[in-house]
C-alpha positions as CSV (number, residue, x, y, z in Angstrom):
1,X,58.6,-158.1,12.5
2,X,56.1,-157.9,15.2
3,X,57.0,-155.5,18.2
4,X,57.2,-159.0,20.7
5,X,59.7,-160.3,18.3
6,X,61.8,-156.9,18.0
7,X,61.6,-156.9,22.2
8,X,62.9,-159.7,22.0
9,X,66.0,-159.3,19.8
10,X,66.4,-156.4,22.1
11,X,66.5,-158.4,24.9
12,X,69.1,-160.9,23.3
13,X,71.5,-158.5,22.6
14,X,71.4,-157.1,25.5
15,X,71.7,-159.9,27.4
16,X,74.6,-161.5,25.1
17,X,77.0,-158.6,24.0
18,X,80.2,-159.0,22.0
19,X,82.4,-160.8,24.4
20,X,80.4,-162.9,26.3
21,X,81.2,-166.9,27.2
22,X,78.7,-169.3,26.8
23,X,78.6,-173.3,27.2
24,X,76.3,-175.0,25.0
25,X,74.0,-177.3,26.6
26,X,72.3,-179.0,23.2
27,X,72.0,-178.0,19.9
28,X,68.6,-178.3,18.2
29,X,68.1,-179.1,14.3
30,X,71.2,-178.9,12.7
31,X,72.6,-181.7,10.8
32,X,76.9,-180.7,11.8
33,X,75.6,-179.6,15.5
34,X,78.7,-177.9,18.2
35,X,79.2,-180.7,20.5
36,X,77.5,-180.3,24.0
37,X,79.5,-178.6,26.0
38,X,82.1,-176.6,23.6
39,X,82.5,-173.3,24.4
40,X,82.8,-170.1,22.9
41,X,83.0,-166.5,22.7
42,X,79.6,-163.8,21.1
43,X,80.9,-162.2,18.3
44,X,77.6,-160.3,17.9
45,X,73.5,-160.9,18.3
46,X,71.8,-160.1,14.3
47,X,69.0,-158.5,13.7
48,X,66.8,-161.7,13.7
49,X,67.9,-162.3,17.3
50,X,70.2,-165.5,16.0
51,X,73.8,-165.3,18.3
52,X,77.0,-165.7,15.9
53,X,79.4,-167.5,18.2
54,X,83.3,-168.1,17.4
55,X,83.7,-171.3,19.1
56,X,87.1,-172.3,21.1
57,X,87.1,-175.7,18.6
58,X,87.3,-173.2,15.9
59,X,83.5,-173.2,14.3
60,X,81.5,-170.2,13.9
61,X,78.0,-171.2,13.9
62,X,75.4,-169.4,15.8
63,X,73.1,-169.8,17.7
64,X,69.5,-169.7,18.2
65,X,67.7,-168.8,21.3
66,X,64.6,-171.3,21.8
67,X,65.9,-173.7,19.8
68,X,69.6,-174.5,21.0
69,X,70.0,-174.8,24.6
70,X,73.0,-172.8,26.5
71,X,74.1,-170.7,29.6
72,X,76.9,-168.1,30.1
73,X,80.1,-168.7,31.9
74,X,80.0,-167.3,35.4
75,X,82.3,-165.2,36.3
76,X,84.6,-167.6,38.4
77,X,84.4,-170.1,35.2
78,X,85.6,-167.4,33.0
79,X,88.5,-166.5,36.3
80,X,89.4,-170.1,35.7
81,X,89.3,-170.0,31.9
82,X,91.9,-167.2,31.9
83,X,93.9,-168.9,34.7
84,X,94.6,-172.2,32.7
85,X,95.2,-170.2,29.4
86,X,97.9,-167.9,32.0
87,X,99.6,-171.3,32.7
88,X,99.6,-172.8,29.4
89,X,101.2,-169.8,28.2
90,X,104.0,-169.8,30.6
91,X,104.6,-173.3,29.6
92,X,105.1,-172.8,26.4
């Protein structure tokens, strides 16, 4: 691995720690893509820079920067995430 491509793993996990909400926009090349627009939660950034997402429609596929297209929550969205799961709890 060349030291570009180990900067930028680096920069990935930095970037996308355990924990963070992202939206995907588009998923490149995958024959059984996430729909655009699902959402999910990093579980953790491997060493080839690939993100392994647990997705809130209950997939785990990752994935990978350059390719797929995505954005993280901002803070108000993920606010408003926890919000509507408050509510649905007290409903229940």
């Amino acid at each position: 691995m060349t030291l570009a491509e180990r900067q930028r793993v680096a920069s990935t996990k930095l970037n996308y720690p355990p924990g963070t909400r992202l939206e995907l926009i588009e998923m490149g090349d995958d024959p059984r893509p996430v729909a655009s627009g699902t959402r999910g939660t990093v579980k953790v950034v491997d060493d080839m820079g690939s993100i392994h997402m647990q997705w809130d429609n209950g997939r785990t596929l990752a994935l990978i920067p350059g390719e797929d297209r995505f954005r993280k929550l901002t803070q108000a969205e993920i606010a408003q995430e926890q919000q509507l799961e408050g509510m649905e709890c007290q409903t229940m």
